[in-house]
N, CA, C and O of each residue as an XYZ file, in Angstrom:
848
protein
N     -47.489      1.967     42.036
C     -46.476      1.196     42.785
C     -46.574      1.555     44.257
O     -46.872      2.681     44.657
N     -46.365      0.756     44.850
C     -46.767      1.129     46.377
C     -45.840      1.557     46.926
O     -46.026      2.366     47.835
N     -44.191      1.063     46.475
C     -43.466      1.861     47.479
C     -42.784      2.950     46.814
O     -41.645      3.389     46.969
N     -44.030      3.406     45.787
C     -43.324      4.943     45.557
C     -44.893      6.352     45.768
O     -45.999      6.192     45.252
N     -44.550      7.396     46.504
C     -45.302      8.308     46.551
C     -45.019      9.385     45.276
O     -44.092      9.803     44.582
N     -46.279      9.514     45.438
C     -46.165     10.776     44.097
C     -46.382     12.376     44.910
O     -47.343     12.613     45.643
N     -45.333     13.322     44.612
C     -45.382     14.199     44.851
C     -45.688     15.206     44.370
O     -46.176     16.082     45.085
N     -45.505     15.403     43.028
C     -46.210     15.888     42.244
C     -46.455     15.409     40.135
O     -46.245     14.263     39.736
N     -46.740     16.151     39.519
C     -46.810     15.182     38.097
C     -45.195     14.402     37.983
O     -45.074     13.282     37.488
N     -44.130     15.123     38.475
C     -42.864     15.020     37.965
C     -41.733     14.401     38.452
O     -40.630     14.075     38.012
N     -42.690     14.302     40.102
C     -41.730     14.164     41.523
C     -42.698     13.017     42.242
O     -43.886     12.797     42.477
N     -41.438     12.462     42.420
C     -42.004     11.316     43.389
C     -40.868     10.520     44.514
O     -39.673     10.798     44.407
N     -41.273      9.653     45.444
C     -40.206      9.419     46.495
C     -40.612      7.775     46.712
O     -41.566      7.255     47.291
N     -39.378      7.163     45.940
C     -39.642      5.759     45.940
C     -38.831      5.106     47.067
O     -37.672      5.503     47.184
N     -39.274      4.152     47.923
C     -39.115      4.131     49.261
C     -38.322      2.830     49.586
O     -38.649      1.980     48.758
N     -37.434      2.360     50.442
C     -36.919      1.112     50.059
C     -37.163      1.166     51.697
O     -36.766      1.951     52.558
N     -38.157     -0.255     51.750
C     -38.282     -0.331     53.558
C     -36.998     -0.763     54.499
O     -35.979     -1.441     54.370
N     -37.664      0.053     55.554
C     -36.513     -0.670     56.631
C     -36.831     -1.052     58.095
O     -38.062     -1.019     58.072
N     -36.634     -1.244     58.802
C     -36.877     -2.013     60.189
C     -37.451     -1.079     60.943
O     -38.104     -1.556     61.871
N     -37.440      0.330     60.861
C     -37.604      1.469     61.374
C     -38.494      2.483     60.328
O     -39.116      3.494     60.654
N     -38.393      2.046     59.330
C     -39.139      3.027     58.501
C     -39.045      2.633     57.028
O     -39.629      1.688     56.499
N     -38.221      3.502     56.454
C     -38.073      3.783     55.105
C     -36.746      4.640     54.707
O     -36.366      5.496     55.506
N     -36.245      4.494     53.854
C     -35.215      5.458     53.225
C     -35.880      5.987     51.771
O     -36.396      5.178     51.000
N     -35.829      7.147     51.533
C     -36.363      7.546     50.183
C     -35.608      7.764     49.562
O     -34.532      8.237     49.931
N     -35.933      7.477     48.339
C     -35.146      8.443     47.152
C     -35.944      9.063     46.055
O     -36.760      8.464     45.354
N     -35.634     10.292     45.981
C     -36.835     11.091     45.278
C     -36.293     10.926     43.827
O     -35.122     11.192     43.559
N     -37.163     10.490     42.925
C     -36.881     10.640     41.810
C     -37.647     12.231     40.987
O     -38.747     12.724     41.236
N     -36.882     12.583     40.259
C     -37.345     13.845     39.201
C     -37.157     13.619     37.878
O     -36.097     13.592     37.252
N     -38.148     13.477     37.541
C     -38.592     13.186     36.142
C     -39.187     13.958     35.181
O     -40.343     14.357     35.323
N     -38.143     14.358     33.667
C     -38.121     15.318     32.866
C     -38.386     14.349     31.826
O     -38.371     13.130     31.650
N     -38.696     15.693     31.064
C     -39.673     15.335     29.545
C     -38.242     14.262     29.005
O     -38.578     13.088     29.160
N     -37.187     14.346     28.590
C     -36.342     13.576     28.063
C     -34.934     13.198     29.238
O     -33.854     12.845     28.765
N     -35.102     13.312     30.564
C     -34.029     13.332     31.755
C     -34.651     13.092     32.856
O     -35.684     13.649     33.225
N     -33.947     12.109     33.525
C     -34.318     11.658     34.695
C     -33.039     12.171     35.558
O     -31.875     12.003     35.191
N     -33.534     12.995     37.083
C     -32.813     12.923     38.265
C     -32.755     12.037     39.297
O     -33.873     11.608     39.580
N     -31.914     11.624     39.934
C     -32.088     11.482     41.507
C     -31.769     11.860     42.275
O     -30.577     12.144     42.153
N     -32.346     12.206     43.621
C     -31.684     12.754     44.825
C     -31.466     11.564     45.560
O     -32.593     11.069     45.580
N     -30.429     10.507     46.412
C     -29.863      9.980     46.551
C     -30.244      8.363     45.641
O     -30.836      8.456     44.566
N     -29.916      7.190     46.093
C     -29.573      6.168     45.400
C     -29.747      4.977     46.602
O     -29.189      3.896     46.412
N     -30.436      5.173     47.691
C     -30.163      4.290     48.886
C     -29.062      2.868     48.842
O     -27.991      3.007     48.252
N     -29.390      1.572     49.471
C     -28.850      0.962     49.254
C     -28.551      0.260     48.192
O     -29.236      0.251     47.168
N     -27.137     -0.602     48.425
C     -26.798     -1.248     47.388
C     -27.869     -2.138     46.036
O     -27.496     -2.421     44.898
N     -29.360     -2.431     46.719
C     -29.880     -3.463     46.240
C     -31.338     -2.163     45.939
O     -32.356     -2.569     45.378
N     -31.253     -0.987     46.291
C     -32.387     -0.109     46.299
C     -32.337     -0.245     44.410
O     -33.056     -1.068     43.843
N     -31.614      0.464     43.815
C     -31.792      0.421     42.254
C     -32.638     -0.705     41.815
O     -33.860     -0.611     41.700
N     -31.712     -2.158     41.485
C     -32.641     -2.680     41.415
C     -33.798     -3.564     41.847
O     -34.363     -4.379     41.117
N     -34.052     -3.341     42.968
C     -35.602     -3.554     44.108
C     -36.530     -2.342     43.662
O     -37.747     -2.452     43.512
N     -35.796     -1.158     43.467
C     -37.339     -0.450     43.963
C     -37.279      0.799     42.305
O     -38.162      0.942     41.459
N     -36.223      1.326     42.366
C     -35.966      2.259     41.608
C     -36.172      1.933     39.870
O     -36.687      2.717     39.073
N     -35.742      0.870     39.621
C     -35.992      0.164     38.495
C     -37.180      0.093     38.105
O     -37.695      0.698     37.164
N     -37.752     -0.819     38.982
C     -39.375     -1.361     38.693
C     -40.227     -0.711     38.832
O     -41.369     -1.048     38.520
N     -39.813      0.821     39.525
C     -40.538      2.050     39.480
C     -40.732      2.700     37.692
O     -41.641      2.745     36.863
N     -39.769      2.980     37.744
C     -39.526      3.566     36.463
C     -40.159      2.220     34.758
O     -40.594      2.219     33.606
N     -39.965      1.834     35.265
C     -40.518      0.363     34.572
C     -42.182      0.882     33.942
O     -42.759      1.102     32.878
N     -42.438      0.883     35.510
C     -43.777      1.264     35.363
C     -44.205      2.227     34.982
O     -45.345      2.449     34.573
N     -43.008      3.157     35.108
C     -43.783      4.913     34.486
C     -43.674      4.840     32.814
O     -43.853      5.712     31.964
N     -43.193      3.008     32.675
C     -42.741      3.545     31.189
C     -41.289      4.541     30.751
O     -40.870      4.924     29.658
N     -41.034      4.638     31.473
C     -39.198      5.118     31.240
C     -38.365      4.468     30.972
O     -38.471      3.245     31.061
N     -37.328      5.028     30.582
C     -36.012      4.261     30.553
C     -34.728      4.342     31.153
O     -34.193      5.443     31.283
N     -34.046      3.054     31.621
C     -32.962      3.788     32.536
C     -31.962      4.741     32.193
O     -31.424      5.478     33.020
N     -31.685      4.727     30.840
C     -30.470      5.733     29.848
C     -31.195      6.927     30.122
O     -30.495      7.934     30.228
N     -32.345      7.056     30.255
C     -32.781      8.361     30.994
C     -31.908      9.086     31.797
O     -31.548     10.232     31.524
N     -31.570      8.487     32.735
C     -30.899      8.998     34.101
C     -29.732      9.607     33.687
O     -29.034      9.011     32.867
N     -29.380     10.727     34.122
C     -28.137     11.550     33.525
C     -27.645     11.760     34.981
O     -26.436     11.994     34.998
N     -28.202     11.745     36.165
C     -27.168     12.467     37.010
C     -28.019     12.351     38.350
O     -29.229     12.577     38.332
N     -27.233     11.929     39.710
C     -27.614     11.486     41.258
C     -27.031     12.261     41.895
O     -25.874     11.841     41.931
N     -27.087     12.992     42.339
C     -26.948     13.935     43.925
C     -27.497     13.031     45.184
O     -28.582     12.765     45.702
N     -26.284     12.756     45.344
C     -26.255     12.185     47.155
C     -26.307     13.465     48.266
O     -25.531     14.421     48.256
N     -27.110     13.306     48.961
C     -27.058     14.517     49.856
C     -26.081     14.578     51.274
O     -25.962     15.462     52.122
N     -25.587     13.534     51.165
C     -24.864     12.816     52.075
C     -23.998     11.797     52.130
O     -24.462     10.870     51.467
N     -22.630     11.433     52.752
C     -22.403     10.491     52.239
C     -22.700      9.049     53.213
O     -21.771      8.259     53.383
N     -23.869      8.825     53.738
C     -24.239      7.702     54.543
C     -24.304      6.501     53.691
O     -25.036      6.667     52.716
N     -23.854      5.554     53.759
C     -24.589      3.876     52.870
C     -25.756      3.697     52.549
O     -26.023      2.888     51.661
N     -26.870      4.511     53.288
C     -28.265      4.301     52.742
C     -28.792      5.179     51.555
O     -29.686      5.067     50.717
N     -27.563      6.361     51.953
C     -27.868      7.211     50.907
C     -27.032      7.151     49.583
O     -27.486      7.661     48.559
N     -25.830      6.538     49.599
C     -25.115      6.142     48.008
C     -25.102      5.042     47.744
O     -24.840      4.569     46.638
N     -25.509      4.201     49.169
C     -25.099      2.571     48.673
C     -25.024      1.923     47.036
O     -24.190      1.243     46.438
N     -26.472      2.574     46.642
C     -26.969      2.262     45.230
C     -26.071      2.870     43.636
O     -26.210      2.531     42.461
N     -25.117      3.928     44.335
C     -24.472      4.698     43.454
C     -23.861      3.815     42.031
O     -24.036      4.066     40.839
N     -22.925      2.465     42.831
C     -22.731      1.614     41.783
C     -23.549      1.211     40.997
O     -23.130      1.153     39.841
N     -24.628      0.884     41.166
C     -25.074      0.105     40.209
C     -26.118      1.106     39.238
O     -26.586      0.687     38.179
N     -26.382      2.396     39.741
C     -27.031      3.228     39.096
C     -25.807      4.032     37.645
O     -26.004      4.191     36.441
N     -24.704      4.329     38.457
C     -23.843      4.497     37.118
C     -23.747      3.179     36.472
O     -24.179      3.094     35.322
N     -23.191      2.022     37.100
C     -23.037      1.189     35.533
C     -24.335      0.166     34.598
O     -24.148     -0.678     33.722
N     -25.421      0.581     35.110
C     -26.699      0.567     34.208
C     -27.413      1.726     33.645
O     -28.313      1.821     32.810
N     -26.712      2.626     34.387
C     -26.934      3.882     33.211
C     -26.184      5.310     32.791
O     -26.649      6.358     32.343
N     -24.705      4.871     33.157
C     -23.756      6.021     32.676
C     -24.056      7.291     33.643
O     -23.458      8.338     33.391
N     -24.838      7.250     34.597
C     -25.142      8.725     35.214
C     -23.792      9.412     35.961
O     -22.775      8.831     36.339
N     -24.078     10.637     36.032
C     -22.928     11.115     36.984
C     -23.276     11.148     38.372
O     -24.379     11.631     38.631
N     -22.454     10.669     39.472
C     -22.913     10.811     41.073
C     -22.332     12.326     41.546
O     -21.105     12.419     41.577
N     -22.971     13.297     41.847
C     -22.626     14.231     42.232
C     -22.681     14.762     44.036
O     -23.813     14.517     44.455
N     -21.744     15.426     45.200
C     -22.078     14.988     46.065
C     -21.295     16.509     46.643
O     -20.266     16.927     46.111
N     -21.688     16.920     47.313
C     -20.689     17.808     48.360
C     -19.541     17.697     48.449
O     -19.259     16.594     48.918
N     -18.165     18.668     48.098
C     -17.192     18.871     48.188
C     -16.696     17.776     49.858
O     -15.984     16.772     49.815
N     -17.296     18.344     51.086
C     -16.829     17.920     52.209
C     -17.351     16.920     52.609
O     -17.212     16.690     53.810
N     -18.253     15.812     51.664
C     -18.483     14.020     52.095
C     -17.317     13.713     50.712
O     -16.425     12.878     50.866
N     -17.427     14.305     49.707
C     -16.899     13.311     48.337
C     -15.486     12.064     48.792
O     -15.509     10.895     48.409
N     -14.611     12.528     49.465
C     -13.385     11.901     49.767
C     -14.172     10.067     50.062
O     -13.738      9.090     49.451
N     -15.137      9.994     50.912
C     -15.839      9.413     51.518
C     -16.674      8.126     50.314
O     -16.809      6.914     50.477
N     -17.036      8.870     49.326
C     -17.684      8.008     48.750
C     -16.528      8.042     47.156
O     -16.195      9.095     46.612
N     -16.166      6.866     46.752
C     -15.546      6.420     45.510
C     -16.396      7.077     44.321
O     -15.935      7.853     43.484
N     -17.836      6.587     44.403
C     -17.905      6.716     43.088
C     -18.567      8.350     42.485
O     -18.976      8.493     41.332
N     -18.558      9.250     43.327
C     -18.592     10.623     43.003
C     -17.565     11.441     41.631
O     -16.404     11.824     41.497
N     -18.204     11.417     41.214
C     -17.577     12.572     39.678
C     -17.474     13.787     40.089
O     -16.345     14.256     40.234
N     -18.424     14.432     40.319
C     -18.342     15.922     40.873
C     -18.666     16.461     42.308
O     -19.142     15.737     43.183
N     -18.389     17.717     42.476
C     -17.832     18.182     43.715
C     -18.953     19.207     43.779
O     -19.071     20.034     42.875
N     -19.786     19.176     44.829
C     -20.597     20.667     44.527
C     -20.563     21.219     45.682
O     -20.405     20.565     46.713
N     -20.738     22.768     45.644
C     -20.370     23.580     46.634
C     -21.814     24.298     46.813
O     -22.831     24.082     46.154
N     -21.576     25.468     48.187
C     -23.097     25.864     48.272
C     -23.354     26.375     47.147
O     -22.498     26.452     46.266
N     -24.577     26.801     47.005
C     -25.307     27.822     45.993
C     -25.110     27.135     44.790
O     -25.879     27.634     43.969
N     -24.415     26.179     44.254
C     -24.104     25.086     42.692
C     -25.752     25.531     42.395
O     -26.593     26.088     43.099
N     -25.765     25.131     41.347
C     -27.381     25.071     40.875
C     -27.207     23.608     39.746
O     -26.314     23.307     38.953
N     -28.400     22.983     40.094
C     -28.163     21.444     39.613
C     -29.456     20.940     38.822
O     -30.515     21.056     39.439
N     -29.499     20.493     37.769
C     -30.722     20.906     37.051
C     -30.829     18.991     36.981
O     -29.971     18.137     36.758
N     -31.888     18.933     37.203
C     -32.523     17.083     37.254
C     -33.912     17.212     37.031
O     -34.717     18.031     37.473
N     -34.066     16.110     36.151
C     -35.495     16.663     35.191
C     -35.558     17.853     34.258
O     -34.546     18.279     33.701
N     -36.560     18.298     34.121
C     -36.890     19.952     34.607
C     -36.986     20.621     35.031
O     -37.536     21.669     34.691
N     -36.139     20.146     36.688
C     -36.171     21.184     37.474
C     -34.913     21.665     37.815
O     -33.959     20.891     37.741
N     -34.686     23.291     38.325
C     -33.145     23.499     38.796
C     -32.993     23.851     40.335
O     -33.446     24.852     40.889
N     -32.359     22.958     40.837
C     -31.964     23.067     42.345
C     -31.210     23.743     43.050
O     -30.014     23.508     42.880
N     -31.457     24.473     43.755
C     -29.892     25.274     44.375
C     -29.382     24.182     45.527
O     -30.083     23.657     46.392
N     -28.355     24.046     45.353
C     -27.293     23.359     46.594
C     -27.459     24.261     47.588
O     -27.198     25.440     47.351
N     -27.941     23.847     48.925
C     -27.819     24.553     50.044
C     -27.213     23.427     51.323
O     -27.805     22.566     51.973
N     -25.823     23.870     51.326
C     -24.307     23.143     52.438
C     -25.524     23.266     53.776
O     -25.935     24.389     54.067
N     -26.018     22.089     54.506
C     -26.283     22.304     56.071
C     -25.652     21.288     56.597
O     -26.338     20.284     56.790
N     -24.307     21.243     56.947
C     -23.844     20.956     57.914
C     -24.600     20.272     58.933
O     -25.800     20.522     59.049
N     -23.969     19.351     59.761
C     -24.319     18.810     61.171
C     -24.502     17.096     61.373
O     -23.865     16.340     62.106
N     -25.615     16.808     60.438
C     -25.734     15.190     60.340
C     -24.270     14.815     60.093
O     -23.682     14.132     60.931
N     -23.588     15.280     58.856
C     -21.893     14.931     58.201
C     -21.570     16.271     57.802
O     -22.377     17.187     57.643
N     -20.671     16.300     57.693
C     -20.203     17.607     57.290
C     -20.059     18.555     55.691
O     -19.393     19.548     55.399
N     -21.044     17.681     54.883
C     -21.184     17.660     53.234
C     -22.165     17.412     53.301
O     -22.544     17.020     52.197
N     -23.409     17.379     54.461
C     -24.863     17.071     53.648
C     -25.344     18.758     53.250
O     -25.038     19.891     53.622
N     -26.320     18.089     52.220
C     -27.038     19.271     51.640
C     -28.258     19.008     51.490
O     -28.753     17.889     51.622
N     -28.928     20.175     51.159
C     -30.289     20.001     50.850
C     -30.544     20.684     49.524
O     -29.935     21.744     49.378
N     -31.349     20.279     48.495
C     -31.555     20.908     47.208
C     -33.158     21.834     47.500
O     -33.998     21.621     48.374
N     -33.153     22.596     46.708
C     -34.228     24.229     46.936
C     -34.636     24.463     45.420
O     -33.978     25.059     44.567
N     -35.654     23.964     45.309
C     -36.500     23.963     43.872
C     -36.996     25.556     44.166
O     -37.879     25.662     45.017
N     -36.447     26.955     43.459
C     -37.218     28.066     44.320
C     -38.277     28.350     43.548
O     -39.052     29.182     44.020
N     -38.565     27.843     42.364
C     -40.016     27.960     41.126
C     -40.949     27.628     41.934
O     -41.847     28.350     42.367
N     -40.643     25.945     42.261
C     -41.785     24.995     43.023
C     -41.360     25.167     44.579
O     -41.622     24.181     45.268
N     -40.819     26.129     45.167
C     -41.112     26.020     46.507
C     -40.738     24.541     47.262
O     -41.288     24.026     48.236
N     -39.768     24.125     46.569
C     -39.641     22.204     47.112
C     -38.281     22.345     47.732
O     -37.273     22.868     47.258
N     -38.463     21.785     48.855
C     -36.863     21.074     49.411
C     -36.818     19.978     49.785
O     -37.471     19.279     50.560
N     -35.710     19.831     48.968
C     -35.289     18.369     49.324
C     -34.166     18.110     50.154
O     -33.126     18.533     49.651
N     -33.979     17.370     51.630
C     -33.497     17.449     52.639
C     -32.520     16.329     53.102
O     -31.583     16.519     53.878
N     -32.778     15.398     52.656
C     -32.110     13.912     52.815
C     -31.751     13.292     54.183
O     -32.301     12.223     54.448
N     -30.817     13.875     55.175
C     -31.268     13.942     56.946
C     -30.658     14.947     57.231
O     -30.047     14.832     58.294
N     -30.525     16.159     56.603
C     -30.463     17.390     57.574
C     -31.140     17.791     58.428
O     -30.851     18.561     59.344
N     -32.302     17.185     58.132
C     -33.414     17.354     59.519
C     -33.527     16.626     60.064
O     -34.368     15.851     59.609
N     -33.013     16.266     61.155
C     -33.259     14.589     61.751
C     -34.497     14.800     63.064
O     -34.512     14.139     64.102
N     -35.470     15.873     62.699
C     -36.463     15.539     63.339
C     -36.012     15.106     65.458
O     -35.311     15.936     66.037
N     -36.509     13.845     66.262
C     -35.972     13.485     67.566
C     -35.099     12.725     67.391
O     -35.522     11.920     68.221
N     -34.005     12.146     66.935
C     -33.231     11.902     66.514
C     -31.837     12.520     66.486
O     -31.104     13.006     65.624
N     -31.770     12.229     68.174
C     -30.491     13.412     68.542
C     -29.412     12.659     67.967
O     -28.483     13.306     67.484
N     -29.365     11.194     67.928
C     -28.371     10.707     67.501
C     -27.727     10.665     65.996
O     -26.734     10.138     65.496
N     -28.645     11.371     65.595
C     -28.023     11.354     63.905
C     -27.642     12.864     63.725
O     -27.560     13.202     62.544
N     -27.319     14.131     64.924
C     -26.297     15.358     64.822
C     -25.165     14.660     65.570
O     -25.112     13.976     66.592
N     -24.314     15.076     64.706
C     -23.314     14.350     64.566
C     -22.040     15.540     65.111
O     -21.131     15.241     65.885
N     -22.247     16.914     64.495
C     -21.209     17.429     64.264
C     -21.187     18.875     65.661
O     -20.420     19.823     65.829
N     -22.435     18.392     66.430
C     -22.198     19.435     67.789
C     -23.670     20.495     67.136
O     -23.964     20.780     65.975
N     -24.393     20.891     68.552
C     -25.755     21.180     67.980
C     -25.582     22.765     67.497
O     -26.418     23.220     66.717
N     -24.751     23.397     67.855
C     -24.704     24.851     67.233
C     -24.425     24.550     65.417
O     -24.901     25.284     64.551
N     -23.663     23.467     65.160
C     -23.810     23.864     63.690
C     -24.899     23.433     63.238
O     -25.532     24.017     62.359
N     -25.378     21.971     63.977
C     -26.720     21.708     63.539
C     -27.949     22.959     63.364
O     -28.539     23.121     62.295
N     -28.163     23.625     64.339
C     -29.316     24.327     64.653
C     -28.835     25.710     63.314
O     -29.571     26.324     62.542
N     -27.638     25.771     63.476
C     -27.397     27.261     62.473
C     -27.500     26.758     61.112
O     -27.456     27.667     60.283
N     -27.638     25.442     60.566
C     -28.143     24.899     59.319
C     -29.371     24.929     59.212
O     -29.834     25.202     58.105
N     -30.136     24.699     60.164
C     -31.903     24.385     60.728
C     -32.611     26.127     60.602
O     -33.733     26.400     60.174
N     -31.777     26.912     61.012
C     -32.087     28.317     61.047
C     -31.905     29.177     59.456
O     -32.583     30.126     59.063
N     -30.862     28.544     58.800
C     -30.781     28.856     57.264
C     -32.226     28.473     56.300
O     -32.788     29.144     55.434
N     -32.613     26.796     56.985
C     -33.690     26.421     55.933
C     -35.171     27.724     56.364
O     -35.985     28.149     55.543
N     -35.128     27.967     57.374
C     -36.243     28.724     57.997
C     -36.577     29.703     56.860
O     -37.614     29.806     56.204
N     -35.206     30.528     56.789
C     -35.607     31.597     55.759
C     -36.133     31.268     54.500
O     -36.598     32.178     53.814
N     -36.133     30.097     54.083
C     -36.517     29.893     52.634
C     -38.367     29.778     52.400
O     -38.860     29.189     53.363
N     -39.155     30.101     51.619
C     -40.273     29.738     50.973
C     -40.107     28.146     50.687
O     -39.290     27.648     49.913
N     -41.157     27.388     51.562
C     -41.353     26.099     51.295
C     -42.708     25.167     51.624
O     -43.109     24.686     52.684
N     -43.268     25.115     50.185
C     -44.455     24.446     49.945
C     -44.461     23.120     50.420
O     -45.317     22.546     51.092
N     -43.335     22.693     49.956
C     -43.442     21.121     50.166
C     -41.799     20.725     50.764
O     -40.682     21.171     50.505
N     -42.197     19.910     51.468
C     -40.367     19.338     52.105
C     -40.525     17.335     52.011
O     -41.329     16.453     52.313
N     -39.290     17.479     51.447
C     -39.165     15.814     51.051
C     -38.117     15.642     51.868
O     -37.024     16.180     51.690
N     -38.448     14.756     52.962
C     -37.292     13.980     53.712
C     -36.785     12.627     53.347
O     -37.450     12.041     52.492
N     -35.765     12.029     53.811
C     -35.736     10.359     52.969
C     -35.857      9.769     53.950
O     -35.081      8.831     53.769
N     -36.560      9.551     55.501
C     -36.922      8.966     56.465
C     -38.217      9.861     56.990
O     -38.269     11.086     56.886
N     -39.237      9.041     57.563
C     -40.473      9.442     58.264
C     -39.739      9.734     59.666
O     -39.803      8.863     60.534
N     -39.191     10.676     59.863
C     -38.318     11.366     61.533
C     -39.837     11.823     61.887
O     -40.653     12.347     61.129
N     -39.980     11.482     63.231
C     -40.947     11.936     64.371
C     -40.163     13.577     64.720
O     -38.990     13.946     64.671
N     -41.566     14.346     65.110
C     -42.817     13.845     65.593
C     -43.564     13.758     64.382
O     -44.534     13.046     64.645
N     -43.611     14.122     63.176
C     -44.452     14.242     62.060
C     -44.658     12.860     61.927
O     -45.768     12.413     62.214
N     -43.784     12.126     61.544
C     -43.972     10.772     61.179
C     -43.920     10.336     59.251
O     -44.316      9.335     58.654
N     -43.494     11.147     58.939
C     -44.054     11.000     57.418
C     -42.904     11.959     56.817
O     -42.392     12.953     57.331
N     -42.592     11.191     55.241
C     -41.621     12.340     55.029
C     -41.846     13.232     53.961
O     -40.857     13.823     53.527
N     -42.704     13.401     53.561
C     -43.215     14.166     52.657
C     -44.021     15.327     53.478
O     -45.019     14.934     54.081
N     -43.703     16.679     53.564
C     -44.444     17.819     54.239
C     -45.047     18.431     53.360
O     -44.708     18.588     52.187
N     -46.561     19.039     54.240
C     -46.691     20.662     53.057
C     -46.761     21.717     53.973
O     -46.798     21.591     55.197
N     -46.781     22.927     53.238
C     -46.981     24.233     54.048
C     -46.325     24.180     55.287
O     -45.117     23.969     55.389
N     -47.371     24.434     56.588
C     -46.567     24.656     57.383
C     -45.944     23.952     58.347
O     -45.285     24.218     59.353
N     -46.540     22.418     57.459
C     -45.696     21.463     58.309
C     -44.123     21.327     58.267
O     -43.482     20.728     59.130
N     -43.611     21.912     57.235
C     -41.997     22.482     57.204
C     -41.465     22.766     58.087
O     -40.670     22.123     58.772
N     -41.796     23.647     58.168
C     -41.730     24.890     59.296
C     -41.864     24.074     60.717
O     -40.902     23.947     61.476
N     -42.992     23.607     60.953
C     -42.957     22.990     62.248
C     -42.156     21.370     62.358
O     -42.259     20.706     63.389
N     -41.609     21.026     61.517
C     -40.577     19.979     61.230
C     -39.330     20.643     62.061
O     -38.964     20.460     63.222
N     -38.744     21.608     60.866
C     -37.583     22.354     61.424
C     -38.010     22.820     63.102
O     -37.312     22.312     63.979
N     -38.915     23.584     63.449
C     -38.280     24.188     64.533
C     -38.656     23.342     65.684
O     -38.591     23.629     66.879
N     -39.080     22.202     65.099
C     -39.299     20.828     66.551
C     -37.673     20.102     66.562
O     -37.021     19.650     67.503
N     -37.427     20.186     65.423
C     -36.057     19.136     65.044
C     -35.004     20.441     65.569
O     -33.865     20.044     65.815
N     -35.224     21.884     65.764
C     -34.076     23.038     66.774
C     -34.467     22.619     67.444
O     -33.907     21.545     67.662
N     -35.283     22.816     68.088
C     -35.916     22.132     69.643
C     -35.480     20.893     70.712
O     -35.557     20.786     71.936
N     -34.992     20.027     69.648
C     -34.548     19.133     70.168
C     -33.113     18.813     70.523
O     -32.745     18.001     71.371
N     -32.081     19.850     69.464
C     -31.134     19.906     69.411
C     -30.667     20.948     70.951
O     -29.721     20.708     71.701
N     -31.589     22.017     71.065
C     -30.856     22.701     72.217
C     -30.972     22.008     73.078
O     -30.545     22.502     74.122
N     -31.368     21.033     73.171
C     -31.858     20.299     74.712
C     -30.987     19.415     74.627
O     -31.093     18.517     75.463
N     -29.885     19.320     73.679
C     -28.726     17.969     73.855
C     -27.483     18.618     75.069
O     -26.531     17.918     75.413
């Protein structure tokens, strides 16, 4: 499928275009359970997410459970229609949930959130909204980021650059093989990282923030 990348056997980031890029949503896919990390827009499920899974041969009753990393429209828009075609739970940060209706649960830092076969730690970074998070696969070395990193893109810190940058300085410390963003943010251009393009993601995207 073209507008989905494969990240690894299990992980992949199916892409719903936009005028500027792309919005992703990473799907995680377990032997009998399907995750998602967000749900983009209203029409993303069934445009892109569906006919993805279609193709892998899955099924949507698969899906047990969506972590929004944020509560932006690109990133839950899809929330409706992913619970009522497949019963999933929308799970979202304590400090966006008020924000989005169709959230069931409340997760706080450090939660650990298991989608697929894999288990995620909730890590709270502040700044884009004040409830985004990023999930931390620490087996596979994976983070998943959603726009905590907004890369040059001064306009999407939202919340004043000291909390931004002291969220940006948390991801630093972590071991990370691979980083999944849900927009291609410059200068990289692309949202899928490896090695030490992480690393030089984050400290171009501090970089930009002290200079606001």
């Amino acid at each position: 499928m073209t507008n989905a990348e494969r990240i690894a056997n299990d992980l992949y980031l199916v892409k719903h275009p936009t005028e500027t890029g792309f919005v992703g949503v990473t799907v995680v896919l377990g032997a009998t359970k399907i995750g998602l990390i967000d749900t983009g827009f209203e029409r993303t499920p069934a445009d892109y997410i569906f006919p993805f899974l279609k193709e892998m041969n899955r099924g949507l009753h698969e899906i047990n459970i969506a972590v929004n990393t944020h509560r932006d429209g690109d990133h839950v828009g899809g929330n409706k229609a992913i619970k009522e075609a497949t019963g999933a739970k929308i799970a979202i940060h304590e400090n966006d949930a008020e924000a989005v209706e169709t959230a069931d649960v409340k997760l706080k830092d450090e939660d650990l959130v298991e989608l697929g076969d894999r288990k995620f730690k909730v890590i709270h970074t502040p700044g884009h909204t004040p409830g985004s998070i990023c999930l931390y696969d620490e087996k596979n070395l994976t983070l998943v980021t959603g726009d905590s990193i907004c890369g040059e893109r001064r306009d999407l810190i939202r919340m004043g650059k000291e909390i931004y940058v002291s969220s940006l300085r948390r991801l630093l410390t972590l071991e990370i093989e691979t980083l999944v963003m849900a927009h291609p943010f410059s200068p990289l251009c692309k949202a899928v990282l490896k090695n030490g393009e992480a690393e030089k993601m984050i400290r171009a995207s501090i970089d930009v923030a002290k200079n606001l």
